[in-house]
Structures are given as C-alpha cells and as structure tokens.
C-alpha positions in Angstrom: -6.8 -16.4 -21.7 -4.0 -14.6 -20.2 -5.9 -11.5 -18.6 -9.2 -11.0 -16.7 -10.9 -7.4 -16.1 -12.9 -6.3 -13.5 -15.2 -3.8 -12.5 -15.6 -2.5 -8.7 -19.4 -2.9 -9.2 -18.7 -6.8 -10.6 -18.3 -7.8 -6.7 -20.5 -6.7 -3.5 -19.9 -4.5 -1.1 -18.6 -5.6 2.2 -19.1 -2.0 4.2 -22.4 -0.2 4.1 -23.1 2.3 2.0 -23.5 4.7 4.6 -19.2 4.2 5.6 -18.8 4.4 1.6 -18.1 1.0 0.0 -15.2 -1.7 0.1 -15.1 -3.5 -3.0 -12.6 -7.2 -3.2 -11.8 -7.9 -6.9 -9.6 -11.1 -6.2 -12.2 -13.5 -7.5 -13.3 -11.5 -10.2 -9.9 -11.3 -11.4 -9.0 -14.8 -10.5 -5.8 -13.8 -8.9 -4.2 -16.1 -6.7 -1.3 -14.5 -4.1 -2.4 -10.9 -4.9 -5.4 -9.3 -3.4 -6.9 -6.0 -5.3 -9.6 -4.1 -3.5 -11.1 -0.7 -3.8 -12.2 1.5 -0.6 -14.4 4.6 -0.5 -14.7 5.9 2.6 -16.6 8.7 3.8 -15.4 11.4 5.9 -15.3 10.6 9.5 -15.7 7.1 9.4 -12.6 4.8 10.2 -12.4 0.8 8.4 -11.8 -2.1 11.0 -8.6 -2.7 13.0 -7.0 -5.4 11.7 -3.6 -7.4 11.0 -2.9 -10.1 8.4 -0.6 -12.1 10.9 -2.8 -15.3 10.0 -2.7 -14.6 6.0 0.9 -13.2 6.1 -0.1 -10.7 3.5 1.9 -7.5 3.5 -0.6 -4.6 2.0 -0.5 -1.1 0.2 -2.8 1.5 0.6 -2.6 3.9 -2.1 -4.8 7.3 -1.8 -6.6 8.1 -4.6 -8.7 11.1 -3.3 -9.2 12.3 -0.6 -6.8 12.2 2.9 -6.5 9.4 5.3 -4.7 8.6 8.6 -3.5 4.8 9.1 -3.2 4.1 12.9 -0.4 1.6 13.3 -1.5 0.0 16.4 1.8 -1.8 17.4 3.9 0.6 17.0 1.8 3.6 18.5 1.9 6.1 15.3 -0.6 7.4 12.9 0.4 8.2 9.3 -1.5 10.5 7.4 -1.5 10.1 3.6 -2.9 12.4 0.9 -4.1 11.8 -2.5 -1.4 9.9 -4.7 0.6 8.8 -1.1 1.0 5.0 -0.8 2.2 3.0 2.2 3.1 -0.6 2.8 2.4 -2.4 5.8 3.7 -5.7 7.5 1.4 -8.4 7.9 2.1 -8.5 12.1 1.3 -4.7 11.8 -2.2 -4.0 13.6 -3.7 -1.3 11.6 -7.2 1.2 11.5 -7.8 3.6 8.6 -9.5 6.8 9.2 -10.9 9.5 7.4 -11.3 12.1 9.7 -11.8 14.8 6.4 -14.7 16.7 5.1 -14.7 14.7 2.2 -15.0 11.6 1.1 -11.6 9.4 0.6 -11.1 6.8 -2.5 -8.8 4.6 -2.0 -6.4 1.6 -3.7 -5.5 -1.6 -1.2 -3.0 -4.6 -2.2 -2.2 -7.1 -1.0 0.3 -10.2 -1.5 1.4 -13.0 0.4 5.2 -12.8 1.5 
C-alpha cells in the first residue's frame, strides 16, 4: 500500500489530560525518519525541556491555535509563536514549550533525522 492514515485518537496519550494531550503518530503511520505528533496544551502549563542531541532529529513546531513561547535554553531566548507560526529547531538546541495564555494551544510537531 503506498499510504497509511492516522487519527490522533489511534495512539495514547503521553501527557495527562489535565496538561492537554500529546499524541505520537509515527507507528500508526509507519513512518520511518519522520516523526508526526500532535500537542494540545492547556493554558499555563509548559511541555518538558528537552534536546534531540542523542536522536539528531531537527523538529518544527507549527501553531495551530492558540499562542506559545519556545524557550531556547542554549541560547538564552524565548520565541513566542501565534497560530499559523512555525519554527525549526536544531537537534543540540535545548528547548521548553509554554503556554502561558488563557486558552488552550493546539499544536503541529515534526520531526526528521538530519
């Protein structure tokens, strides 16, 4: 077959409901050097600092809804996106998203190995 679907409910959430919800699709969509997860997180909660250093995955965020700032650990700056903002990281970039809105923030993550 020469395409999979998936939907974000196919897979489990990794991030309590309470934060929102952090769906991975890679397995469901059998991909296999590009990572495809969904985020929802809710307003002033912040995901896990992180790099991909190990992995060497470089990643995009791309904001659906909602407003977010990505804390860029390394190099000592915060970018704040809005809805339809993306940014692409470095996998040696340490990074933290926060959502430090009223609302609730939807968001697109990819990833691909270098």
């Amino acid at each position: 077959m020469g395409y999979d679907t998936a939907a974000k409910t196919d897979a489990e959430s990794v991030v309590p409901e309470e934060h929102g919800g952090m769906w991975f699709l890679r397995e469901e969509l059998e991909t296999s050097s590009l990572g495809f997860t969904v985020l929802e997180l809710e307003a002033e909660a912040s995901g896990k600092e992180h790099d991909e250093t190990e992995t060497g995955q470089e990643e995009i965020y791309y904001v659906v809804s909602g407003s977010i700032d990505v804390e860029l650990t390394d190099a000592e700056e915060t970018v704040s996106l809005e809805a339809e903002d993306a940014i692409r990281i470095d996998p040696d970039e340490s990074r933290q998203i926060h959502n430090r809105g009223d609302e609730r923030a939807e968001l697109v993550l990819v990833g691909a190995l270098q």
